[in-house]
N, CA, C and O atoms as a DFTB+ gen file, in Angstrom:
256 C
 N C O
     1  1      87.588      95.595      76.107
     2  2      88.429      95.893      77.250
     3  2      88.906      97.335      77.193
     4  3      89.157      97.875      76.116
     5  1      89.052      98.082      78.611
     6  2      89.539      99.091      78.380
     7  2      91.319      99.440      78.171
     8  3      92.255      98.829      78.686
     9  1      91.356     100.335      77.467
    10  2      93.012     100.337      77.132
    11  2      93.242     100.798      78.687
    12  3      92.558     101.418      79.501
    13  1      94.682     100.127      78.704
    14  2      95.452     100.703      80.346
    15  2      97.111     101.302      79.441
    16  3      97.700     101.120      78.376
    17  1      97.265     102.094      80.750
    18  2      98.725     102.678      79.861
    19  2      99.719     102.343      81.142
    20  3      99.413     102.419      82.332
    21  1     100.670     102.050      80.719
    22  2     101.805     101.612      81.693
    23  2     102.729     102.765      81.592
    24  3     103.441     102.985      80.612
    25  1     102.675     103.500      82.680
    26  2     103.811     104.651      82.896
    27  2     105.041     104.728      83.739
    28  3     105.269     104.609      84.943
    29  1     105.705     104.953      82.744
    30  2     107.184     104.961      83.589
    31  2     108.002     106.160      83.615
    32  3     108.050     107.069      82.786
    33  1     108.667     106.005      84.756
    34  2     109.578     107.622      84.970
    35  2     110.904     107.054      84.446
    36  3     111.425     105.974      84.725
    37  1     111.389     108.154      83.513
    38  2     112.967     107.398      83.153
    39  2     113.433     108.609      83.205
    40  3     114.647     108.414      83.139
    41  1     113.233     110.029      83.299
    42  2     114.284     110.952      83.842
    43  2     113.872     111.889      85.357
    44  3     112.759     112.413      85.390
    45  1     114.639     112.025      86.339
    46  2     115.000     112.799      87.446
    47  2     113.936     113.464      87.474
    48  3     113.505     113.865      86.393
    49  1     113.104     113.817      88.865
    50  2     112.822     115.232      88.622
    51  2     113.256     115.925      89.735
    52  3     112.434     116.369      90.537
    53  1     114.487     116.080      89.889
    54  2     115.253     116.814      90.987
    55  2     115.302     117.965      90.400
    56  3     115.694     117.956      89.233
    57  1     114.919     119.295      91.029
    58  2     115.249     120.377      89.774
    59  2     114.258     120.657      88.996
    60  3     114.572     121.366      88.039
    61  1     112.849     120.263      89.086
    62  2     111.913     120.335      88.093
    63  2     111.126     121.492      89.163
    64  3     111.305     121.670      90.368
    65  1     110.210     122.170      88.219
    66  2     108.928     122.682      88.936
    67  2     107.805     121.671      89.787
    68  3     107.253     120.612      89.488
    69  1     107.759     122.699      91.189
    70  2     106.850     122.105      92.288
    71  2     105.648     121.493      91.796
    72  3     104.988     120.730      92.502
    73  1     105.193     121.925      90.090
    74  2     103.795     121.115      90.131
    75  2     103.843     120.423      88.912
    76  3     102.853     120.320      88.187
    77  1     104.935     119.944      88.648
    78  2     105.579     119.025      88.279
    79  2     105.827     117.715      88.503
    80  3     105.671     116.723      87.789
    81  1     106.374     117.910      89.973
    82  2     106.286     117.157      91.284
    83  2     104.879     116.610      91.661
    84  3     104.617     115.442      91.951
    85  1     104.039     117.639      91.607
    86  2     103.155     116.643      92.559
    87  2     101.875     116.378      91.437
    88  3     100.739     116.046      91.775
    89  1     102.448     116.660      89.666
    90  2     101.879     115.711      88.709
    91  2     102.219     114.421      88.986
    92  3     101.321     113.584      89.077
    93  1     103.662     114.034      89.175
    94  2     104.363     112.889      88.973
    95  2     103.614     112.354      90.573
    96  3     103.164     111.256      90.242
    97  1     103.317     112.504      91.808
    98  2     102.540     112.429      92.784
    99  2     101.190     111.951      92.549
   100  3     100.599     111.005      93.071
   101  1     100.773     112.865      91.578
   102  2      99.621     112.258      91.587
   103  2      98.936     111.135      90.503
   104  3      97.803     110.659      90.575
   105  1     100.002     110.854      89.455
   106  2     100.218     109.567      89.275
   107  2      99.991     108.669      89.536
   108  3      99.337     107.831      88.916
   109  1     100.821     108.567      91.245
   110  2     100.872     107.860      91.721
   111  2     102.658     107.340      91.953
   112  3     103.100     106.512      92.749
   113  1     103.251     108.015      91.135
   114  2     105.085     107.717      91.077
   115  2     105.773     108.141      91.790
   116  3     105.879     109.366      91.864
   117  1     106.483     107.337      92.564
   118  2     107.266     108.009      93.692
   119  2     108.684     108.175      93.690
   120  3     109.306     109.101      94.210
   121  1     109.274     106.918      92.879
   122  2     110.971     106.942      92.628
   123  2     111.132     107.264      91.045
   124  3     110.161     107.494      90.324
   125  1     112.467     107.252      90.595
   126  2     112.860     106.847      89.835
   127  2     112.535     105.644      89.163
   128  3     112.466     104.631      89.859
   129  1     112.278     105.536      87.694
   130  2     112.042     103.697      86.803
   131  2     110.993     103.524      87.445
   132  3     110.773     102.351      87.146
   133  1     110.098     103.846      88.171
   134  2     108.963     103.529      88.780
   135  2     107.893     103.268      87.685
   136  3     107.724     103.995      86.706
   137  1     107.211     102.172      87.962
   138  2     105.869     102.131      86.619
   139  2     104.634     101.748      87.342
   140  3     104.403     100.747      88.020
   141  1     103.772     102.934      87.000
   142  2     102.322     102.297      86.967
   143  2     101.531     101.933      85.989
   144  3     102.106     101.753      84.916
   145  1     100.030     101.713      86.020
   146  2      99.564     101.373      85.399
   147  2      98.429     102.185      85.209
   148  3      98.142     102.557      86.347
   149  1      97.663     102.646      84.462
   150  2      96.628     103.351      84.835
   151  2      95.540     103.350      83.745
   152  3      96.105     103.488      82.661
   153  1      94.370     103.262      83.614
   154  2      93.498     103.183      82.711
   155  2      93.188     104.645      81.813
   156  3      92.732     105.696      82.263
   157  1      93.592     104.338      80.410
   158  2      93.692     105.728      79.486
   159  2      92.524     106.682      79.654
   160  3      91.406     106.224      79.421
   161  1      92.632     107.880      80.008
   162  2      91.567     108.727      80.406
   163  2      92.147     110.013      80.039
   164  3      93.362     110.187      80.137
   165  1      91.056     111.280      79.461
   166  2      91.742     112.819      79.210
   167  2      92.486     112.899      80.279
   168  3      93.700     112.847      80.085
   169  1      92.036     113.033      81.573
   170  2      92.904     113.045      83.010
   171  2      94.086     112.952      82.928
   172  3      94.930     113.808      83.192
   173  1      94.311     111.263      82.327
   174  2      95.646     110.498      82.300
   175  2      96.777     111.435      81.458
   176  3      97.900     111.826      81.778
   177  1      96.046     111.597      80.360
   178  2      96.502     112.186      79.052
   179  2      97.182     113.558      79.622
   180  3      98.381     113.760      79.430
   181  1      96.384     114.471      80.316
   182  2      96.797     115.354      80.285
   183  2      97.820     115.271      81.077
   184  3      98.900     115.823      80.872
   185  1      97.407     114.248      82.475
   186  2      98.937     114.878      83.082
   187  2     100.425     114.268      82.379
   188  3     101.515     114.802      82.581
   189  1     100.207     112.968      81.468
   190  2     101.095     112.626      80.666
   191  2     101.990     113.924      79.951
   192  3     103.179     114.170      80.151
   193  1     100.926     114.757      78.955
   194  2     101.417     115.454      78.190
   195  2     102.058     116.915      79.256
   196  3     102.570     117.733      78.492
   197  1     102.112     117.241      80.279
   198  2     102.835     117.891      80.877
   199  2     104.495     117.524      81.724
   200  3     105.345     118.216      82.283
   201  1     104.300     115.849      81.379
   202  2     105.430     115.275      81.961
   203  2     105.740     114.337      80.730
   204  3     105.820     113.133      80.975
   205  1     105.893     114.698      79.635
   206  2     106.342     113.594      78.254
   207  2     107.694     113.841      78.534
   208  3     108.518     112.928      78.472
   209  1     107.980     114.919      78.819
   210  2     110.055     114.708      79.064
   211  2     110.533     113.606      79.836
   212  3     111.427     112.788      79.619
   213  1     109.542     113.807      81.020
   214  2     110.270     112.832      82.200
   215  2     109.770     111.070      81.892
   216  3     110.416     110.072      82.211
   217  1     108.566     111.116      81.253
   218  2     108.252     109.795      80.727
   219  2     108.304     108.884      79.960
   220  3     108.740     109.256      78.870
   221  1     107.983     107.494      80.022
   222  2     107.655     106.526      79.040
   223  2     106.423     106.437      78.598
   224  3     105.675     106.769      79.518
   225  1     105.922     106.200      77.799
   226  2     104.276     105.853      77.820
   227  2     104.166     104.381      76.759
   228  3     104.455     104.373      75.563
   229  1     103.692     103.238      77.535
   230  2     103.620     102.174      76.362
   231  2     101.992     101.881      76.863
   232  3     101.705     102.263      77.998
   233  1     100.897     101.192      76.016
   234  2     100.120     100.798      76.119
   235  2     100.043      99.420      76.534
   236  3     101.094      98.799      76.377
   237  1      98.733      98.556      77.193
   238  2      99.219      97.249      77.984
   239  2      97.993      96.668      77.761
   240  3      97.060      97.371      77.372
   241  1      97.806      95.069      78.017
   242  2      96.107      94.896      78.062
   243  2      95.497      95.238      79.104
   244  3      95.940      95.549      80.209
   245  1      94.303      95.162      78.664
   246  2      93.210      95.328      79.821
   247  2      93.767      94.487      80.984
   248  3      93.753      95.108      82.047
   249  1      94.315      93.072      81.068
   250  2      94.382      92.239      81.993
   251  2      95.286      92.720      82.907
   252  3      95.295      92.100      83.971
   253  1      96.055      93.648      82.809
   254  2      97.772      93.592      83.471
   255  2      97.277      94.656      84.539
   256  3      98.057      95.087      85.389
């Protein structure tokens, strides 16, 4: 199965840089505590590691 990563926003980005914003956009995250899900990919990774402040990152099964 492929690993999926469950991402969550747990700080603001009111005040952050514009492409910042439309990392967290292209996500797919739109509010606050918001969680997706997304299948682990460099892609994923990278835009993770430009938004590790504002995030959670837990791993999930394939099924969820």
């Amino acid at each position: 199965m492929a690993r999926r990563l469950r991402i969550t926003q747990v700080r603001s980005a009111i005040g952050r840089q514009r492409i910042q914003q439309r990392t967290l956009d292209a996500l797919g995250i739109r509010r606050h505590q918001q969680s997706v899900v997304h299948d682990d990919s460099p892609a994923i990774r990278g835009m993770i590691a430009k938004l590790d402040h504002l995030l959670e990152v837990t791993e999930v099964d394939g099924d969820d």
